[in-house]
N, C-alpha and C positions, 0 to 999 in steps of 0.2 A: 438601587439597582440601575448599573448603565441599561444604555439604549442595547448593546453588544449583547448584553449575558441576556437581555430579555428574548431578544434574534434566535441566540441559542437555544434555550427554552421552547421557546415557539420550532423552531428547525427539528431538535430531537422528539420533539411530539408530535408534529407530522409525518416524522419519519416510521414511527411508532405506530399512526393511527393509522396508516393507509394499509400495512396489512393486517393490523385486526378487522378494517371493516372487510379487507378479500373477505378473509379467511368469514367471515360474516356471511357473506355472497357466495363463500363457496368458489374463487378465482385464486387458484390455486399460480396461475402463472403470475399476478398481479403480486402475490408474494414471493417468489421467485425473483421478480425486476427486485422490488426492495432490500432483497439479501444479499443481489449483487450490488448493489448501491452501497449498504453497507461495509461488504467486505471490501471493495473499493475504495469509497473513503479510508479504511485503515491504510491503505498502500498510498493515500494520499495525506496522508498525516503523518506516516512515517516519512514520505520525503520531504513534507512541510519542516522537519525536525533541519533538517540539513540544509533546503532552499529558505523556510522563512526566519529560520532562526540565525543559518551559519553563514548563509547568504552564499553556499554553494551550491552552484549549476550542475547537479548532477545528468545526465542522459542517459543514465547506465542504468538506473535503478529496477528496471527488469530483472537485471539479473539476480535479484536477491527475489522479487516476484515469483521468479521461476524457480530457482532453488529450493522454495519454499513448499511449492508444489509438487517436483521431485519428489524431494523429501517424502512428502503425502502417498506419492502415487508407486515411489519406489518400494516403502516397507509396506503399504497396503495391497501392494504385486504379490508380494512374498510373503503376506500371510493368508491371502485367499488362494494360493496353488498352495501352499504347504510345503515351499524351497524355502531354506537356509540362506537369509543374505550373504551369510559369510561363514566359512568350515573351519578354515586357517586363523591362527594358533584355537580360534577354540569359536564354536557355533551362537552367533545373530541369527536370533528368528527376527521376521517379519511383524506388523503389531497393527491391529486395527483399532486402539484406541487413542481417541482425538487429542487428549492431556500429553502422551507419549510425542506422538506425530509431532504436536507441536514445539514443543521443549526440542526435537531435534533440528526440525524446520529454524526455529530460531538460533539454536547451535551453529548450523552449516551457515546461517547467512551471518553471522558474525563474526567467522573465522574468513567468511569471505571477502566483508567488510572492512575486515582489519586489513586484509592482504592489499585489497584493492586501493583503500583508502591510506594507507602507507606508504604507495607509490604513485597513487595520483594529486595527492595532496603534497606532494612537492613542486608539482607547477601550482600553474594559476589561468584566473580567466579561461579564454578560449581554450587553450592547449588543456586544463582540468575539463572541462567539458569533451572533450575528443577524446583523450585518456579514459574516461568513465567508457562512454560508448563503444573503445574498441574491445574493453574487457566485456562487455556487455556480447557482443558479436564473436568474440571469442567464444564461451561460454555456449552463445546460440549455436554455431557450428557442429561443436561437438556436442550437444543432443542432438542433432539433424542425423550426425554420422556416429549416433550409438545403438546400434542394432537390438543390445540386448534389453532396452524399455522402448522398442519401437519406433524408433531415429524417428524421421519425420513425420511417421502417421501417427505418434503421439503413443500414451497407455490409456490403457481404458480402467476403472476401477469398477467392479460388478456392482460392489454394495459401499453405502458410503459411512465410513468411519463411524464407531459408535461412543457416546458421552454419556457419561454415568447420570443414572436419573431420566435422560433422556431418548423419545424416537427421534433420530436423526434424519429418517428417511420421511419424518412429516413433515409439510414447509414452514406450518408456523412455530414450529418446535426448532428448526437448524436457525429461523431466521430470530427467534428470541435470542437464542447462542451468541448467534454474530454480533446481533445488538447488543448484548450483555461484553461481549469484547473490545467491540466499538466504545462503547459508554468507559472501561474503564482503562483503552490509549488513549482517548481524549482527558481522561482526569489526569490518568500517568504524564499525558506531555505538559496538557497546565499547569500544572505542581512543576514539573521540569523547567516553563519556562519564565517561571516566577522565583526561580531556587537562585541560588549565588553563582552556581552554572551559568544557567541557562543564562542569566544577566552577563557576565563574563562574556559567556559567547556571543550576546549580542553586540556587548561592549566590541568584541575582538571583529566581529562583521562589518563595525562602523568605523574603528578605528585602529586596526592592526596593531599598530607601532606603540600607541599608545598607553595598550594592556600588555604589552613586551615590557616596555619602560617599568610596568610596577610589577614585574616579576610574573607575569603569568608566559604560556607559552602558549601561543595564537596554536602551533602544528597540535598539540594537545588537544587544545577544546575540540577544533575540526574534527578531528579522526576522532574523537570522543562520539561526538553530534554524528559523524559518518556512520559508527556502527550500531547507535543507537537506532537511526534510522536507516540501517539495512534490517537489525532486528525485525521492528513492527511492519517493514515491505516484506519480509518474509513470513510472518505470521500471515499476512495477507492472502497470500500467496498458496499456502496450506488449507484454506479458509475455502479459497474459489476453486481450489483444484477438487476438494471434498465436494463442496455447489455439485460443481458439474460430472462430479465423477470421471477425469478425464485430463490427463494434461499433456502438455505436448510444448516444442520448443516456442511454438508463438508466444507464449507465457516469455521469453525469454528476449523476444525480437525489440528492435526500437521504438516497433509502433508501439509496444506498452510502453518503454518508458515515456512517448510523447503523449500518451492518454493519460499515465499518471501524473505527469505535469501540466496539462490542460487543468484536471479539477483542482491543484494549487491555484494555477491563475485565476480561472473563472472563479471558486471560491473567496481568493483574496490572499497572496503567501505574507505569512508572519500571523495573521489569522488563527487559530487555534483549530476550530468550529468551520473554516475555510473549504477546507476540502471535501467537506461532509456536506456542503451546500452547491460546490463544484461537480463532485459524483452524482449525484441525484440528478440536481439537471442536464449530465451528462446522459444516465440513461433514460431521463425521461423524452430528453429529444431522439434519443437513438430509438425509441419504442414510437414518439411520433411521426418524425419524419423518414426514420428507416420505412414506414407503408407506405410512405409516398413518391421515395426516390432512393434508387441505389446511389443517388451522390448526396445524400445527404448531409454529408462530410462539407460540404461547400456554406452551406448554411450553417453548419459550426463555427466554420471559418471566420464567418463574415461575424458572428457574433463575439468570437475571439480576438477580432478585431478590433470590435467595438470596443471590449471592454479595455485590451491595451491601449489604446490611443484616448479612450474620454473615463474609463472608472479605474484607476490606476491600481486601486486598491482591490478591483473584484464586485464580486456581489455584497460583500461584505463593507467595503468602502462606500458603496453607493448608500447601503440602507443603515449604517451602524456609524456611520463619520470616518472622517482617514483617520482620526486616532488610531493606532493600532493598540488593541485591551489583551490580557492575556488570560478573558476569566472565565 
């Protein structure tokens, strides 16, 4: 067993253990931080698919965040008033089960993925990074100025989606969910990025020209890697939007994509396991020093810093070696 898989082990059993002991104590919000942690990570590991594997700079990836939420808050609108999403050629109800929600969630962010990623993965560097972003700000606009789920003040969902077998609206119940989803994108992407893909596209990250020369097509893997990882940011996204009962265009702004690329880095990009140790400490410090200071953000900073400049690798770098493992 590397030092890495052991990290992991240890990481997903604390993620594990701190709300069974809430839930032990009866800290119902304590479980709550961990589901958003959870569902987080997934939006961080989907765009690990793309930054650690494809070694592209996305800043858009909100927008699949948000869509995904959408999704969530649009058909669960219209099954809790009892409107028809659609009459014409023939009637879409609305659906408040979570299996459904999600299969669609993942549908629209794929179809968006493709679009996005079909056009932005014709540049490169800088300019691939601005192209992401303005589709991202596109996108946020127009939920701002879409009156009929609420433009800016967001939708509200009454009751939150329901899973077979499960109370959805107990915390330790939605947060086992997450984790159980959690648990099988991080198996889905390691298998991924151990596959003859995923090697390819790493191949095509380090060496472009090189995986051209024996016949592969670098624009292929990319937009492959793009919409795999708009998928699982859009599951995400359905995931937090159910959480809170509630979504609204900031699901869709830059500052998520910049928070979701935070727990890449601070976890470690190429990492597997990365952003599931980047999330966590993400809200663990937003839980401690959000009581202490409305700029707590500054203190993030500085530690973002750190780790760019002296842990190249992340947290993951520091405690596991710069080997990057994929297990």
């Amino acid at each position: 067993m590397t030092r890495e898989t052991a990290l992991n082990i240890v990481l997903m059993a604390v993620l594990l253990a701190v709300p069974l002991a809430a839930w032990s104590l009866d800290e119902p919000f304590v479980i709550t931080l961990a589901t958003r942690a959870a569902i987080l990570a997934i939006a961080g590991v989907g765009l690990n698919v793309a930054l650690g594997l494809g070694g592209l700079v996305s800043f858009g990836h909100a927008v699949f965040f948000g869509l995904g939420g959408y999704a969530m808050g649009i058909l669960a609108h219209h099954a809790q008033t009892y409107t028809p999403l659609m009459t014409a050629p023939f009637t879409i109800d609305g659906t408040t089960s979570m299996p459904v929600i999600w299969l669609v969630a993942i549908g629209v962010s794929v179809l968006a993925a493709l679009a996005i990623g079909a056009l932005s993965l014709r540049t490169t560097g800088v300019y691939f990074i601005m192209i992401t972003l303005a589709f991202a700000q596109m996108v946020y606009y127009f939920a701002i100025s879409w009156p009929a789920y609420g433009g800016e003040d967001g939708l509200s969902v009454y009751v939150r989606n329901g899973f077979p077998g499960l109370n959805t609206m107990d915390p330790i119940q939605y947060f086992s969910l997450c984790y159980g989803v959690l648990a099988l994108v991080l198996l889905g992407v390691s298998r991924l990025a151990r596959s003859p893909f995923g090697l390819m596209l790493q191949a095509a990250r380090q060496d472009p020209e090189r995986v051209e020369a024996i016949g592969q097509t670098p624009y292929r893997l990319y937009l492959t890697a793009f919409v795999i990882s708009g998928a699982i940011t859009g599951l995400s996204g359905a995931l937090f939007a159910d959480l809170n009962r509630f979504v609204s265009p900031t699901m869709l702004s830059w500052h998520m994509s910049g928070e979701i690329m935070i727990f890449v880095i601070l976890g470690g990009v190429g990492r597997v396991f990365g952003p599931v140790a980047g999330a966590a400490l993400f809200i663990l410090l937003e839980h401690l020093l959000g009581g202490l200071s409305a700029y707590w953000h500054v203190y993030l900073g500085a530690m973002l810093l750190g780790v760019v400049l002296f842990a190249r690798g992340g947290l993951y770098g520091l405690l596991a070696g710069r080997e990057v493992a994929h297990d």
